[in-house]
N, C-alpha and C positions, 0 to 999 in steps of 0.2 A: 196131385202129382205135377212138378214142375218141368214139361218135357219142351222148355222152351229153351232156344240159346240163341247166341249171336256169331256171325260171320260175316268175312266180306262180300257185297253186294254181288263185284266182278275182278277180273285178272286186271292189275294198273302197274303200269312203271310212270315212274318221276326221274326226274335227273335235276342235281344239283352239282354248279360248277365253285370250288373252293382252293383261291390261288393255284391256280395253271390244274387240280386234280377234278376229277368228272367221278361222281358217287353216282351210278345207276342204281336203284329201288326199284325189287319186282315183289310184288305179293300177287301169290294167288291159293285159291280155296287147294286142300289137302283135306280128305277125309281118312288117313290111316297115315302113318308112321313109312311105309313102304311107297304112299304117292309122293311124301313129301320129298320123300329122297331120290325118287324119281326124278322128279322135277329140278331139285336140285342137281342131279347129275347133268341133265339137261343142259341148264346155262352154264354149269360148269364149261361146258363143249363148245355152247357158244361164244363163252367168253372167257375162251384158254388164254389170250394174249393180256390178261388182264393182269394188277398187279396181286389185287387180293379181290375173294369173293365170301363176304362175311355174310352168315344168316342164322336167323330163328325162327324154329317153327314150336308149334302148341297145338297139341293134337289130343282130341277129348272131349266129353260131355259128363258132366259139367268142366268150365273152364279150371278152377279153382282142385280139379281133383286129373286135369289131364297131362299127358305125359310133354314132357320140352326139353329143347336140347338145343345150344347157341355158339358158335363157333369163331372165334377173332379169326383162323384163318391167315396166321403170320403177322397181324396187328400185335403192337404192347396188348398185352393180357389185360382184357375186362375195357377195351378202348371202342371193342366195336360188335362183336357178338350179345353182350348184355345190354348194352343200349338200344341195342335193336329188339331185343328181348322186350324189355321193357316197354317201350311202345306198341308192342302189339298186348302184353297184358294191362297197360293203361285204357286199351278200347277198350274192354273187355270180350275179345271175340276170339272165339279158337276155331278151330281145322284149319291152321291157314299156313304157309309157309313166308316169310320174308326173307329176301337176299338182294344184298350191298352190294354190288361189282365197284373196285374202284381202280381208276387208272390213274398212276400216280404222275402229278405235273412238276415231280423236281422242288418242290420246293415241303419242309417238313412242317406239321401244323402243331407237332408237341401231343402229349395225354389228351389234354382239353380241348383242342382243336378239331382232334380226331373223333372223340364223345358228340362235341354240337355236331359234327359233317356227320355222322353215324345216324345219329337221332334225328335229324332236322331229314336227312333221304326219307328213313323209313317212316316219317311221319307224314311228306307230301304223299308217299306212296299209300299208305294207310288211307290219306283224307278222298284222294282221288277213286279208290277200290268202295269204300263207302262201306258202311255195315249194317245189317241184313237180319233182320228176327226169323230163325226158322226152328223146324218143328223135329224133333225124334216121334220117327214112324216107325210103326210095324207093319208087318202083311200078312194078310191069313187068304187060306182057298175054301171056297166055299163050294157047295153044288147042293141045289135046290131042285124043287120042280117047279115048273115054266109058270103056272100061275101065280106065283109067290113071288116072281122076276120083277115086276113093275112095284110092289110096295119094297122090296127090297132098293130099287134105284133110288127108290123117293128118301130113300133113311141115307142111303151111300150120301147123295147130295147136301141132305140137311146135315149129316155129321160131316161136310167137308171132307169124306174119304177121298179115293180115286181107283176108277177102275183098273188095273191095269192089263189085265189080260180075260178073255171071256171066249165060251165053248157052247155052243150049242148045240143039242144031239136031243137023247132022249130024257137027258137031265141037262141046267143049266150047270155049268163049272167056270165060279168068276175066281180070279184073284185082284183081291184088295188094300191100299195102300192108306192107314187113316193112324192118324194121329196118336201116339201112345195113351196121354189120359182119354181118348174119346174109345179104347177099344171094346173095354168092355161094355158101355152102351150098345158097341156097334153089331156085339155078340146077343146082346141079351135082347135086342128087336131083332137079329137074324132067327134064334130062338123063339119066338114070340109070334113073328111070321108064318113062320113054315110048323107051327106049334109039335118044335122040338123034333121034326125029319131031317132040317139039315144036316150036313156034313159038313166041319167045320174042323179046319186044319190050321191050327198054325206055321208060318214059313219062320 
């Protein structure tokens, strides 16, 4: 199972100044359709005085099967949304949102002008954000008994899971955050462990 992907490292703007106009590039990580338009409403706000605010975002696991959507934003059609598109499917990295702000300096760059200014922001913006191998997790809850808790850690740790929340009472109640292809391992030594008492829940 391949439950690996690629994203940006962290949130980066670039700016590139082209004949009197200023192209701001912001990319930042989006995990859902709804952050990313969040996000984008956002600079919208920030940057009402602007003249356009062109972006694409690619939301999805795998890249090649996730949802996109790219906007000129009152640019010539296909001069500044797709270009921008395009460099963020060149990384190969999804959950991400990118948006152009641009202020226009009076003077007009033509189709082609506007394509290099479009491309070349969101590509400084890209290089600076940097990209990031991460992982599809799942979580499940577990509840053991208390003797069973120490070879239990020792499995969490070797499979790289993560605890994230834990209870202690008369039973142990942990939830766990570990890797999609390492889960059923992670099941089948919880299993193994507790020889078949656990309680074992998927979230």
């Amino acid at each position: 199972m391949d439950d690996r992907y690629l994203t940006v490292e962290k949130s980066s703007t670039a700016e590139l100044k082209v004949k009197g106009s200023r192209f701001i590039a912001r990319v930042d990580h989006a995990s859902s359709v709804a952050a990313a338009n969040e996000k984008l409403n956002h600079i919208r706000k920030a940057e009402h005085a602007a003249t356009h605010n062109c972006y694409a975002y690619l939301i999805g696991i795998p890249a090649d099967k996730a949802e996109f959507k790219f906007s000129d934003d009152g640019e010539p059609s296909g001069t500044a949304g797709r270009p921008i598109y395009d460099v963020i499917a060149g990384s190969g990295a999804t959950n991400l949102l990118l948006v152009v702000t641009r202020y226009f300096g009076g003077t007009r760059l033509g189709t082609g002008g506007l394509v290099k200014a479009y491309s070349e922001a969101a590509r400084l913006a890209m290089e600076s954000a940097g990209i990031k191998e991460r992982f599809i997790t799942d979580r499940v809850r577990v509840e053991i008994e208390f003797p069973v808790y120490d070879g239990l850690l020792k499995a969490v740790r070797r499979l790289g899971a993560r605890q994230v929340k834990s209870d202690f009472s008369d039973i142990v109640s942990l939830e766990l955050e570990i890797r999609r292809s390492k889960k059923q391992h992670l099941l089948s030594e919880i299993t193994e462990l507790s020889k078949g008492k656990a309680k074992v829940e998927e979230i």
